[in-house]
mmCIF file of the N, C-alpha and C atoms, coordinates in Angstrom:
data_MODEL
# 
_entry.id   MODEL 
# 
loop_
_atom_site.group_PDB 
_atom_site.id 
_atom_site.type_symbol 
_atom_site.label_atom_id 
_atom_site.label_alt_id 
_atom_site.label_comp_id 
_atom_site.label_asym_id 
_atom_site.label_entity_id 
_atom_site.label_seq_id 
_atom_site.pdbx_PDB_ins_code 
_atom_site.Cartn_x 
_atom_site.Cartn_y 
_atom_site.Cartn_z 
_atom_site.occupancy 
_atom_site.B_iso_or_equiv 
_atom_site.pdbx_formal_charge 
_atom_site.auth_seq_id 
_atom_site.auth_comp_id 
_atom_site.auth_asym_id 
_atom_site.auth_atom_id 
_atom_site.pdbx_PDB_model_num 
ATOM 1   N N  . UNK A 1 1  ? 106.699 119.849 123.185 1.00 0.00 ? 1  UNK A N  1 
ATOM 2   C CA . UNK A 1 1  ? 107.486 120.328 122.055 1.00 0.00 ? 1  UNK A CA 1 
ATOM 3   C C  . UNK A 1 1  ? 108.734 119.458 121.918 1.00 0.00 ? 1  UNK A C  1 
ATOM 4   N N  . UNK A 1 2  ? 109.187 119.208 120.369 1.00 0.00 ? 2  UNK A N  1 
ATOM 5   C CA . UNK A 1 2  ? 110.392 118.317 120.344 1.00 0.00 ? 2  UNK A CA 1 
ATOM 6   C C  . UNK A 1 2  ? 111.285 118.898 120.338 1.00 0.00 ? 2  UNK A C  1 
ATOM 7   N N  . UNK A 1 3  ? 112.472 119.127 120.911 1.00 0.00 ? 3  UNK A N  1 
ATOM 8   C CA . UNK A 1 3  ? 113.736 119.684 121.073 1.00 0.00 ? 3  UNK A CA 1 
ATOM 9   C C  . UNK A 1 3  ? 114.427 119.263 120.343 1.00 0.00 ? 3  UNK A C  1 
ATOM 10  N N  . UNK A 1 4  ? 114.805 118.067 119.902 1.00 0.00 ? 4  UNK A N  1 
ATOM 11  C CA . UNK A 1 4  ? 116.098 117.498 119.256 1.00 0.00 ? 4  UNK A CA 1 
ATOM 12  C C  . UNK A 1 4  ? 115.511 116.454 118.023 1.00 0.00 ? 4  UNK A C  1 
ATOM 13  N N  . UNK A 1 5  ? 116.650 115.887 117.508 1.00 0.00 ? 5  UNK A N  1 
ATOM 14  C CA . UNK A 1 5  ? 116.381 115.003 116.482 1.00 0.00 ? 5  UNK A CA 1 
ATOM 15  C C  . UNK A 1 5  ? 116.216 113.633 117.502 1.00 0.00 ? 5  UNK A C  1 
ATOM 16  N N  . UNK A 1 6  ? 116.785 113.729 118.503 1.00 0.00 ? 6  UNK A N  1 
ATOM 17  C CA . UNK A 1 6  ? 116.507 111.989 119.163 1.00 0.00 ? 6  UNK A CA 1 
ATOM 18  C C  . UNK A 1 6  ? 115.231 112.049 119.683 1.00 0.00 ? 6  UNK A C  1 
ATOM 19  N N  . UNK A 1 7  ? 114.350 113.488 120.043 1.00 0.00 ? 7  UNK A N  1 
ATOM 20  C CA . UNK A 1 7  ? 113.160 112.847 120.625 1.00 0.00 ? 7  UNK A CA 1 
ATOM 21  C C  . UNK A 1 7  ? 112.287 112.948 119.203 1.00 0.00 ? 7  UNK A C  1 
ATOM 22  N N  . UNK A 1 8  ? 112.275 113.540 118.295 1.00 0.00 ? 8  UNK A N  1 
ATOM 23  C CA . UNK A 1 8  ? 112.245 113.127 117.195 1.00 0.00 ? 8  UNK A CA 1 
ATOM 24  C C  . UNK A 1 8  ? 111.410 111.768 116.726 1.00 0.00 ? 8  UNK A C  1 
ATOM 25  N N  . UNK A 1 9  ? 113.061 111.271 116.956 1.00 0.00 ? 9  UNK A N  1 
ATOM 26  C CA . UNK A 1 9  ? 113.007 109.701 117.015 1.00 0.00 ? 9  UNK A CA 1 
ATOM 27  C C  . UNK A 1 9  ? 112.487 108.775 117.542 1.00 0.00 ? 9  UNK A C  1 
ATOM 28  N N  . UNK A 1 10 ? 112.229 109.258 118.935 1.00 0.00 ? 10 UNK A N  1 
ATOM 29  C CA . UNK A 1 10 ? 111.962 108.656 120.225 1.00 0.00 ? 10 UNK A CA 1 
ATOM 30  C C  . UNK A 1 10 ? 110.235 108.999 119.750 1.00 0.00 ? 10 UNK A C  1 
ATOM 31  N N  . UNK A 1 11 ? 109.473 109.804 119.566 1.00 0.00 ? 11 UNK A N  1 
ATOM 32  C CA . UNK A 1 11 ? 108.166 110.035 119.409 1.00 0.00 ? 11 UNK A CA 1 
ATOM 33  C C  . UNK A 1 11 ? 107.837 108.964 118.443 1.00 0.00 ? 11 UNK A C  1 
ATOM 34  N N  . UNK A 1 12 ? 108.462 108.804 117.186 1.00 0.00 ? 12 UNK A N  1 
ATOM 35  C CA . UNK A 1 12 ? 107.975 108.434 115.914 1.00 0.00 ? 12 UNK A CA 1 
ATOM 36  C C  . UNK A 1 12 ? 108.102 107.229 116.010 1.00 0.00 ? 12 UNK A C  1 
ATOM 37  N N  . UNK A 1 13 ? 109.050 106.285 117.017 1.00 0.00 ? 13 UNK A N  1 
ATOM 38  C CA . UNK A 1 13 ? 108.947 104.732 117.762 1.00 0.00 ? 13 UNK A CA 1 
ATOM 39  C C  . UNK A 1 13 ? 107.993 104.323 118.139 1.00 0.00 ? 13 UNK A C  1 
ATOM 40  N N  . UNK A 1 14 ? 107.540 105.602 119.395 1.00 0.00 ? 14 UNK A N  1 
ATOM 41  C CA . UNK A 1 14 ? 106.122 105.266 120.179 1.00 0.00 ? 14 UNK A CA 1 
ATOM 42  C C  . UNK A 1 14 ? 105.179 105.391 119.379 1.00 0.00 ? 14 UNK A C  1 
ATOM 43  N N  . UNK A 1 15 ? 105.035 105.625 118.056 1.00 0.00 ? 15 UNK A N  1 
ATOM 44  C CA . UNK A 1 15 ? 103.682 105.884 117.156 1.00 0.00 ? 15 UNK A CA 1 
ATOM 45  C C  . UNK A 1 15 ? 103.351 104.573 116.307 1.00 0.00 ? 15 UNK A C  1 
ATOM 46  N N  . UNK A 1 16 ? 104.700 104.130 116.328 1.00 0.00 ? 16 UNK A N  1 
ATOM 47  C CA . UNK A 1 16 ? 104.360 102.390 115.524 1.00 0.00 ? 16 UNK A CA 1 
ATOM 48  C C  . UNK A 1 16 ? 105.379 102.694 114.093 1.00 0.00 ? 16 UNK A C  1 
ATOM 49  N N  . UNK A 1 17 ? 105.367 101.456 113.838 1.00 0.00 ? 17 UNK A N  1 
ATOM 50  C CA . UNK A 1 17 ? 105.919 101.648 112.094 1.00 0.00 ? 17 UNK A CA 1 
ATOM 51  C C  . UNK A 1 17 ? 105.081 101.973 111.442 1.00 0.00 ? 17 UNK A C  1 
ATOM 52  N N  . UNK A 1 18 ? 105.340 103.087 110.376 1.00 0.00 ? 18 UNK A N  1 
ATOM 53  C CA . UNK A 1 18 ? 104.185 103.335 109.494 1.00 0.00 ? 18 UNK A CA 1 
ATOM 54  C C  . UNK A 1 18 ? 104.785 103.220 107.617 1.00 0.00 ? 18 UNK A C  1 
ATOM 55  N N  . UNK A 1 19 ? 103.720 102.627 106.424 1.00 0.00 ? 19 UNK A N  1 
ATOM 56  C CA . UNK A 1 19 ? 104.328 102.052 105.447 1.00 0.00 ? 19 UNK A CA 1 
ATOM 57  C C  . UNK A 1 19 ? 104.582 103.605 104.791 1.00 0.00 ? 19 UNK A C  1 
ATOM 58  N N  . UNK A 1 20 ? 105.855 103.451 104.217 1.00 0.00 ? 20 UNK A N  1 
ATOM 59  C CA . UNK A 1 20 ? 106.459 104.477 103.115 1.00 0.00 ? 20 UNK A CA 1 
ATOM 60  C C  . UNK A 1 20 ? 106.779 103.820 101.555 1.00 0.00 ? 20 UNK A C  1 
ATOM 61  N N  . UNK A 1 21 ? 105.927 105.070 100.661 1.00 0.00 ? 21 UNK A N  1 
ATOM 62  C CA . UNK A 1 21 ? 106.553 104.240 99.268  1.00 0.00 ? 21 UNK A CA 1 
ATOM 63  C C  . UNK A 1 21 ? 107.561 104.755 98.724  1.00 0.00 ? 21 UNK A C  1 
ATOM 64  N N  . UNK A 1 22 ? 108.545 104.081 98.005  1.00 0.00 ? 22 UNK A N  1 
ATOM 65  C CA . UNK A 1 22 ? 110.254 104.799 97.717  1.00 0.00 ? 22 UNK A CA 1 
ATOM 66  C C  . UNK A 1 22 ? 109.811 104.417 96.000  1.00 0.00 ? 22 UNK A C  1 
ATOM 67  N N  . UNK A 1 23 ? 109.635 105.280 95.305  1.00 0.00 ? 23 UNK A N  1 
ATOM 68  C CA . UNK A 1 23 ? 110.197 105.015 94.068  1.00 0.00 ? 23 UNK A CA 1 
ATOM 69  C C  . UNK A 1 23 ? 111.304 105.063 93.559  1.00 0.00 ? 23 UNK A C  1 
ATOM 70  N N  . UNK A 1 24 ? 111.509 104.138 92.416  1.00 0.00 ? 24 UNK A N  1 
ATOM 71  C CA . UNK A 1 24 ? 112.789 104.019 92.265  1.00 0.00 ? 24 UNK A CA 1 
ATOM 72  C C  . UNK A 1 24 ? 113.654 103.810 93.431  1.00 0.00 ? 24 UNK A C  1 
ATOM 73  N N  . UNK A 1 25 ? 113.606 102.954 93.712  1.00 0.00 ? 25 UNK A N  1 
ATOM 74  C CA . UNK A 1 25 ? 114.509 102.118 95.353  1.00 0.00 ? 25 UNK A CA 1 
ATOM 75  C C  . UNK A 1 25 ? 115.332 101.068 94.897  1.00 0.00 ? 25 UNK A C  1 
ATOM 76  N N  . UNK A 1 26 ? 115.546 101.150 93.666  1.00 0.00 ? 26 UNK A N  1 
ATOM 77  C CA . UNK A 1 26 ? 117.176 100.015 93.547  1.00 0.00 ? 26 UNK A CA 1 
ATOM 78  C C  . UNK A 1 26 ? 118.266 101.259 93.494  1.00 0.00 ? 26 UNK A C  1 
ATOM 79  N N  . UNK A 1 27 ? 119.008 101.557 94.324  1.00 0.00 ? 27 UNK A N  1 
ATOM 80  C CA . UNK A 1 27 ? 120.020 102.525 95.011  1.00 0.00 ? 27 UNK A CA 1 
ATOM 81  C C  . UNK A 1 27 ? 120.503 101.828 96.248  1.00 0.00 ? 27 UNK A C  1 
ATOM 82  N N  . UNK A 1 28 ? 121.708 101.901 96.567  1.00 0.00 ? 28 UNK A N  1 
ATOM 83  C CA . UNK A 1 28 ? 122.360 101.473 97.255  1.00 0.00 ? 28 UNK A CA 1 
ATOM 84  C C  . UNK A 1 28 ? 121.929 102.438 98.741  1.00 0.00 ? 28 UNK A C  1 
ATOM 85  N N  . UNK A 1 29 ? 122.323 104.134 98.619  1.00 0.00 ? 29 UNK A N  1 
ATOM 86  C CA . UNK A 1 29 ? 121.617 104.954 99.380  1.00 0.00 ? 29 UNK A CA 1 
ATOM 87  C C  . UNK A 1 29 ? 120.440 104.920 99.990  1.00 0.00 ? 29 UNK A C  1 
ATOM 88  N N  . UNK A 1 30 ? 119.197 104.589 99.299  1.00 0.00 ? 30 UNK A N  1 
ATOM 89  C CA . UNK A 1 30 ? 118.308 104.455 99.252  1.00 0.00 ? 30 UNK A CA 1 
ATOM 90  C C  . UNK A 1 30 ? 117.720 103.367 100.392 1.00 0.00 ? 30 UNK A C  1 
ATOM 91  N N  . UNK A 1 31 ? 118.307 102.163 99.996  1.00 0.00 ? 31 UNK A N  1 
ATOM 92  C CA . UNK A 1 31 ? 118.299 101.054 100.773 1.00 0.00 ? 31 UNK A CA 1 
ATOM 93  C C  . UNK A 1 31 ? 118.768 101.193 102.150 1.00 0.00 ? 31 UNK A C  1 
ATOM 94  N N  . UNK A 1 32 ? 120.011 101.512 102.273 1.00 0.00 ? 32 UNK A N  1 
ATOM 95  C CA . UNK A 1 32 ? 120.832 102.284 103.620 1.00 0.00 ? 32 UNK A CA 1 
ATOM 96  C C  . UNK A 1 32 ? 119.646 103.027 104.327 1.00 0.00 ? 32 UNK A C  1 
ATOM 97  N N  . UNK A 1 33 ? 119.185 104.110 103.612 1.00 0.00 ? 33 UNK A N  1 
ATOM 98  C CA . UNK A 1 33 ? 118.380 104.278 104.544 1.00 0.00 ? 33 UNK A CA 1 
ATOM 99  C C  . UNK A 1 33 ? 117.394 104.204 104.925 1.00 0.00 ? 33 UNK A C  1 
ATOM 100 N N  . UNK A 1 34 ? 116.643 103.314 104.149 1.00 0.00 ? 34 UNK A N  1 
ATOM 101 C CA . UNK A 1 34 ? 115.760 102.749 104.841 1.00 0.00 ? 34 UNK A CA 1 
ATOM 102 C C  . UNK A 1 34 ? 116.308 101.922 105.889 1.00 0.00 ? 34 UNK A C  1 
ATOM 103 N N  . UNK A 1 35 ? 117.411 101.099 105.891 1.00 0.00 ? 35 UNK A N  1 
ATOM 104 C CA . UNK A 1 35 ? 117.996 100.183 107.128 1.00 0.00 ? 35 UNK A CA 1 
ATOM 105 C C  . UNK A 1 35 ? 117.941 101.417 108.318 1.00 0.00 ? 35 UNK A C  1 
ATOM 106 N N  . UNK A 1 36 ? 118.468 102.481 108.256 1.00 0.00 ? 36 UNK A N  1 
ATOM 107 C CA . UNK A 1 36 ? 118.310 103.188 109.083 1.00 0.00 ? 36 UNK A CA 1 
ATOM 108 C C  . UNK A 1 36 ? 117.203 103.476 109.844 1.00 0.00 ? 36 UNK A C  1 
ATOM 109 N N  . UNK A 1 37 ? 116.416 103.486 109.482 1.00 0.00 ? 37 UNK A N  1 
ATOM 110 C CA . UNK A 1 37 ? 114.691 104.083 109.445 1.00 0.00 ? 37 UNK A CA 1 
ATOM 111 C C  . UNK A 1 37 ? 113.491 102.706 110.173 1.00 0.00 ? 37 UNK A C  1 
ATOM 112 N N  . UNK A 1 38 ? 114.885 101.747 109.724 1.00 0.00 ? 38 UNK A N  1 
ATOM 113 C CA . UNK A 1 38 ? 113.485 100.208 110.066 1.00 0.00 ? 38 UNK A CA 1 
ATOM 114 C C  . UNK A 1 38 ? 112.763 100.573 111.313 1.00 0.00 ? 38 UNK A C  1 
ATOM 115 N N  . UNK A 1 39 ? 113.208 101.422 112.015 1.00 0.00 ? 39 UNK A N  1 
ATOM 116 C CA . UNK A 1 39 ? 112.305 101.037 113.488 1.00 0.00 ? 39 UNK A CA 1 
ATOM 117 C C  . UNK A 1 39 ? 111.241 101.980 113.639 1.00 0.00 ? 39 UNK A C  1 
ATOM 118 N N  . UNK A 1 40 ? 111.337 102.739 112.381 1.00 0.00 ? 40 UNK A N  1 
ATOM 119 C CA . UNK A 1 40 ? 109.791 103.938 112.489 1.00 0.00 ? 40 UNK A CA 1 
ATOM 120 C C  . UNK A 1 40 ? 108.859 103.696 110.916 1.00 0.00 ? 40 UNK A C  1 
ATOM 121 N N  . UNK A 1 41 ? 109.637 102.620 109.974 1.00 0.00 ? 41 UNK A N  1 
ATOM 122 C CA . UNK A 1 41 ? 108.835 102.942 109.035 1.00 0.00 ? 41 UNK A CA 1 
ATOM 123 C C  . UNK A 1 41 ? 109.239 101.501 108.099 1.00 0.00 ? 41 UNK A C  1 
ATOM 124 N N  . UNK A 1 42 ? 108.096 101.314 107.544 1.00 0.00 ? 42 UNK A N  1 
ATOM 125 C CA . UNK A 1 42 ? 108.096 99.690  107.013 1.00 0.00 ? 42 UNK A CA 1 
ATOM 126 C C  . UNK A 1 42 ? 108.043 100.388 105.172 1.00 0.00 ? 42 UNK A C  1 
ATOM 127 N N  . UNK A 1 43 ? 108.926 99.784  104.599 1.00 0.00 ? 43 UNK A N  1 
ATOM 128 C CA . UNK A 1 43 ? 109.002 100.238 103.160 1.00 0.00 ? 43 UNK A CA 1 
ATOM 129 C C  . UNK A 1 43 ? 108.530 99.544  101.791 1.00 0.00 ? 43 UNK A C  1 
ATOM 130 N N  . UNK A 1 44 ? 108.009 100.289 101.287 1.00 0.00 ? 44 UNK A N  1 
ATOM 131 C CA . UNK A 1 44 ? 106.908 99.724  99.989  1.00 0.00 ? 44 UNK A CA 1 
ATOM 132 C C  . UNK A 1 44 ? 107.793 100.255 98.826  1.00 0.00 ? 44 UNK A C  1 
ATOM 133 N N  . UNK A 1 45 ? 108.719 99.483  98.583  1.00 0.00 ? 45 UNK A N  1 
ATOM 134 C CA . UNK A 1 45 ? 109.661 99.637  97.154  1.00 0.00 ? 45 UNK A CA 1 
ATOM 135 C C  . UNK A 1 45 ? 109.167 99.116  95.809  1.00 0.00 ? 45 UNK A C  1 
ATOM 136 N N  . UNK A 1 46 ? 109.200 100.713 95.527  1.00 0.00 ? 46 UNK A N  1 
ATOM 137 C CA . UNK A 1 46 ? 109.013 100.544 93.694  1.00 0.00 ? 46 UNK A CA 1 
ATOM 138 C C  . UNK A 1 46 ? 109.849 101.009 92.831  1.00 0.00 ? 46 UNK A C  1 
ATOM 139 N N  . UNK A 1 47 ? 110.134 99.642  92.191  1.00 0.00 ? 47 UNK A N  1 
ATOM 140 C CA . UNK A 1 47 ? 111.187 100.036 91.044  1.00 0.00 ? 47 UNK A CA 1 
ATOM 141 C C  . UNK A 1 47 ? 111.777 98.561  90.282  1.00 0.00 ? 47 UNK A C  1 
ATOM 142 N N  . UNK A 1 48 ? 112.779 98.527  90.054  1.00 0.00 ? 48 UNK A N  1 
ATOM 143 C CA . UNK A 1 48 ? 113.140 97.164  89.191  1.00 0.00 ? 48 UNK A CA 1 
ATOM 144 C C  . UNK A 1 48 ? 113.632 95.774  90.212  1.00 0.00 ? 48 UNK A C  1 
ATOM 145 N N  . UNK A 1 49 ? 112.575 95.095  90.562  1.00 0.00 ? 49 UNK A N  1 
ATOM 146 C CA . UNK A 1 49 ? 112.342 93.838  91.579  1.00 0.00 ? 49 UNK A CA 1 
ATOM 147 C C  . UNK A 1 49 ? 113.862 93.342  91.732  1.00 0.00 ? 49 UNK A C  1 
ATOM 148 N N  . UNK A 1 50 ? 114.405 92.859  90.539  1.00 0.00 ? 50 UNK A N  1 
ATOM 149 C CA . UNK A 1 50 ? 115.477 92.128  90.560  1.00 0.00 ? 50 UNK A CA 1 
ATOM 150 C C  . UNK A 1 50 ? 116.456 92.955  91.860  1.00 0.00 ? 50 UNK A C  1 
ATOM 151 N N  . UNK A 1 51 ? 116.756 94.217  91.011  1.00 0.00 ? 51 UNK A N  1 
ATOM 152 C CA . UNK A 1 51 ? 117.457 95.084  91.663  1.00 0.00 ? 51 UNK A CA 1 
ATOM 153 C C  . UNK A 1 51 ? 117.407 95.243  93.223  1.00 0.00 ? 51 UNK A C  1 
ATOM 154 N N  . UNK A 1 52 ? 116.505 95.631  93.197  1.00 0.00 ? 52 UNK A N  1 
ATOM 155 C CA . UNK A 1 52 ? 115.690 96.093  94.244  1.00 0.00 ? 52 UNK A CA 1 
ATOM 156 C C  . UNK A 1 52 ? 115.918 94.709  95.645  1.00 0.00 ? 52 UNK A C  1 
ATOM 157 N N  . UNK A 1 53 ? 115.730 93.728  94.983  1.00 0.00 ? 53 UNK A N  1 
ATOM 158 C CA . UNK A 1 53 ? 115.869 92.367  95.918  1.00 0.00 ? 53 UNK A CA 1 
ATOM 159 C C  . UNK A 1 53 ? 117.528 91.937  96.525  1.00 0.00 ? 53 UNK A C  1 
ATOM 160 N N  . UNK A 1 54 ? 117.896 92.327  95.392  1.00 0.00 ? 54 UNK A N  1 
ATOM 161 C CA . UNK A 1 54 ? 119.885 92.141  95.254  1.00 0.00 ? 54 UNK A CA 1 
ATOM 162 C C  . UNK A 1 54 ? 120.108 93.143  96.638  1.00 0.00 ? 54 UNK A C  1 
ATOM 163 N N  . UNK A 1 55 ? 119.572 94.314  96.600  1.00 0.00 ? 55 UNK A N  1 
ATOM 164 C CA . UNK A 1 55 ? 120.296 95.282  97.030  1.00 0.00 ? 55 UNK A CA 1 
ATOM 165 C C  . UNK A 1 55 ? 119.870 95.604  98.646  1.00 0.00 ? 55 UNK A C  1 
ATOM 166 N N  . UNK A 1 56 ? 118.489 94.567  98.916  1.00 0.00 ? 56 UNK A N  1 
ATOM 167 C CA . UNK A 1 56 ? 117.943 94.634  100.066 1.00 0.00 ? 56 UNK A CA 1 
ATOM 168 C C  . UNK A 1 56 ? 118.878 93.247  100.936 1.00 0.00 ? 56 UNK A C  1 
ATOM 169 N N  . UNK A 1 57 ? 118.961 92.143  100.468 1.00 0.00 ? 57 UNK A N  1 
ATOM 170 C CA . UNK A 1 57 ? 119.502 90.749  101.078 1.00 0.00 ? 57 UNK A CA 1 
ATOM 171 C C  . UNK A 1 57 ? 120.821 91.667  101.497 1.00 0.00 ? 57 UNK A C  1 
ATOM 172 N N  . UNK A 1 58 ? 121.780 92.196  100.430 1.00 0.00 ? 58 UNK A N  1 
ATOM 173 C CA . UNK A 1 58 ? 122.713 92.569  100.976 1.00 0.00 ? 58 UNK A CA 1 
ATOM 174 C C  . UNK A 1 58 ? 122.794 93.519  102.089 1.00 0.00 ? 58 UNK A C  1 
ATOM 175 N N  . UNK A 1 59 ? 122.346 94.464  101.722 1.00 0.00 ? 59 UNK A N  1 
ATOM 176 C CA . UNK A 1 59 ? 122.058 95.235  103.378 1.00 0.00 ? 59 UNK A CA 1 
ATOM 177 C C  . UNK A 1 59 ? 121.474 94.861  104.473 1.00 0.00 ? 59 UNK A C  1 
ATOM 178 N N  . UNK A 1 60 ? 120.720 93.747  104.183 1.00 0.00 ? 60 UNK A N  1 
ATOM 179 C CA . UNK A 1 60 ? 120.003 92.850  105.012 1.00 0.00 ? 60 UNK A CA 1 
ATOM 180 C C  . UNK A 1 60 ? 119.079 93.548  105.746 1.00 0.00 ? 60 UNK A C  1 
ATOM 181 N N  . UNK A 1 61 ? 118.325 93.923  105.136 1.00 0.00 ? 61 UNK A N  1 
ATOM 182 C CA . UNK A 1 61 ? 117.212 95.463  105.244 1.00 0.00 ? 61 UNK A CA 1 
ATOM 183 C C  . UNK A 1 61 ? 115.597 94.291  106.052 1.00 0.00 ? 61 UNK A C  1 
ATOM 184 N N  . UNK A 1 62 ? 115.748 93.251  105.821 1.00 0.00 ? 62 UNK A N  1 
ATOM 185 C CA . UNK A 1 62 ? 114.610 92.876  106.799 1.00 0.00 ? 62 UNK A CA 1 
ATOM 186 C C  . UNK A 1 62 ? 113.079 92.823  105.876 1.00 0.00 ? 62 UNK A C  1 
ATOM 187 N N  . UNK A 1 63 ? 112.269 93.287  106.762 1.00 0.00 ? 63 UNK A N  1 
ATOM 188 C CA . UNK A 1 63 ? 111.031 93.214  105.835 1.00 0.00 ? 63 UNK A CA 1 
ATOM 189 C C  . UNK A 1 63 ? 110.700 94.087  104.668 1.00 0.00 ? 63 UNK A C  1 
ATOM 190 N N  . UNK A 1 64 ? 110.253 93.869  103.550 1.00 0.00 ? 64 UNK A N  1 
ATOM 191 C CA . UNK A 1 64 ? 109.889 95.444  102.851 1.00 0.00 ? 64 UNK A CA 1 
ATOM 192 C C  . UNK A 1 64 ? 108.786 94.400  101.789 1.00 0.00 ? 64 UNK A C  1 
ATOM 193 N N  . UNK A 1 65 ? 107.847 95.318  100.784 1.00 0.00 ? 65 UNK A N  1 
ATOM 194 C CA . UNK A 1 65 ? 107.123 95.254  100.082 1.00 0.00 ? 65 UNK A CA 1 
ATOM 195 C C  . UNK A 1 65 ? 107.713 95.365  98.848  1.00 0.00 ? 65 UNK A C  1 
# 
């Protein structure tokens, strides 16, 4: 049983990255957290490319779709 939000965390590491789709993902928020998230979940962003590209380099968000 999971007790907390860190084993949580700690489970959903050991399971691998798994892909998530974000619509509408040109948001500043949005992006953030996916930076947050990089180590449990690989992100499939849909919404306006341009945007969407601007707003990832700057957070420096790493891989995404």
């Amino acid at each position: 049983m999971l007790r907390d939000m860190n084993e949580v965390i700690d489970f959903a590491k050991n399971k691998g990255k798994k892909k998530i789709a974000v619509v509408e993902a040109a948001s500043q928020p949005v992006i953030e957290g996916l930076k947050l998230a990089s180590d449990i979940a690989f992100p499939v962003l849909i919404g306006n490319r341009d945007k969407i590209e601007k707003l990832v380099k700057e957070a420096k968000l790493g891989e995404f779709e």
